[in-house]
N, C-alpha and C positions, 0 to 999 in steps of 0.2 A: 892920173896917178892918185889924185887924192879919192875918186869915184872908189878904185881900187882898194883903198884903204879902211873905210865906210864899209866897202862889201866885207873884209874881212873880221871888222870891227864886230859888225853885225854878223857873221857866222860863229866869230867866237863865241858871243852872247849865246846865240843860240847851244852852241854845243854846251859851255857850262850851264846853262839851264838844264839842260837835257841829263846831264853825270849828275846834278844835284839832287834832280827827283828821283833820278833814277835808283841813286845813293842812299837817300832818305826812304823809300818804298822800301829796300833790300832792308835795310836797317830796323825799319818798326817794322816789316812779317818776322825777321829772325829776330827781333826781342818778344814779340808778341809770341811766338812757338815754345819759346823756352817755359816747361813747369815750372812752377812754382816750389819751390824747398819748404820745409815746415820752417818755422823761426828758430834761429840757431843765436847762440851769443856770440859775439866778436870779440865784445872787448872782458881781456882777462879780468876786470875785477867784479866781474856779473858772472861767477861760475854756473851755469848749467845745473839746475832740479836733478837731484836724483827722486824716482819717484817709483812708486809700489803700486800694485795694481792685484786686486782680487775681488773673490765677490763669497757671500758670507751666508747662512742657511738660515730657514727661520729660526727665530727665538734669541739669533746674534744680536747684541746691542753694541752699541755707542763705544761701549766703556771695550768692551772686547777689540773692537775698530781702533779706537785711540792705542790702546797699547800696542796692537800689533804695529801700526805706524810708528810709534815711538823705537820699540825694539830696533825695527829696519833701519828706521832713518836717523834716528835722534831724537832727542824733545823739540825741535823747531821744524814744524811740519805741516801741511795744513791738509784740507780734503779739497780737490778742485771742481765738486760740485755741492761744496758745504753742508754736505750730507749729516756731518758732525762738526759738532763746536766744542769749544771748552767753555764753560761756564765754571761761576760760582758752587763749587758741590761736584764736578767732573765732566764729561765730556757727556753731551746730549746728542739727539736725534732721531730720526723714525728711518732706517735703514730697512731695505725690504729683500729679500732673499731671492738670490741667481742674476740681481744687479753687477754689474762690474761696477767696484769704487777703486779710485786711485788717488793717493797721497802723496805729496813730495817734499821735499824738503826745502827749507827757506833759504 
C-alpha cells in the first residue's frame, strides 16, 4: 500500500510539473505576441498632449512656428524636437522647410 502511494505521489509530481511549464510556455508566447500600444496615460491627473503637427517652407522662421503653436495650443507648449525655443528676445531656431515639426501642449 505504501509502494502505491509513492507511485502516485510521484505521478502527481510529475503531472504538475508538466501543467506548470506547460502553463508558463502558453503564458510568455501569448504575452510576448501581443503589440505593443504607444504610451497612453492612465492616470487622470497626467492629461494627454494635445499636439499640432505641420511642416513650414523656406524662409518660415521660429517666431512664425511659435505663434502658430501658441494659437493651436495655448502659450504652454513646447516643440518635441526643440527645433525652437523661447529665449530672451523670442522664440529661436534653424527650422528647414518640408520637415514635419510637432508641438504639444504641456
Amino acid at each position: 500500500m505504501y509502494s502505491i502511494l509513492l507511485y502516485m505521489k510521484g505521478l502527481l509530481a510529475t503531472l504538475l510539473l508538466f501543467i506548470n511549464t506547460t502553463f508558463m510556455t502558453t503564458a510568455l508566447t501569448s504575452v510576448s505576441s501581443v503589440p505593443l500600444k504607444s504610451l497612453t496615460y492612465v492616470n487622470s491627473s497626467y492629461p494627454v498632449p494635445n499636439c499640432v503637427s505641420f511642416s513650414v517652407s523656406s524662409g518660415t522662421g521660429c517666431a512664425w512656428m511659435c505663434n502658430y503653436c501658441a494659437s493651436q495650443l495655448g502659450p504652454n507648449y513646447y516643440f518635441t524636437d526643440n527645433v525652437c525655443t523661447y529665449q530672451s528676445g523670442g522664440c529661436v531656431g534653424n527650422p528647414y522647410s518640408g520637415v514635419t515639426y510637432t508641438c504639444c501642449s504641456t
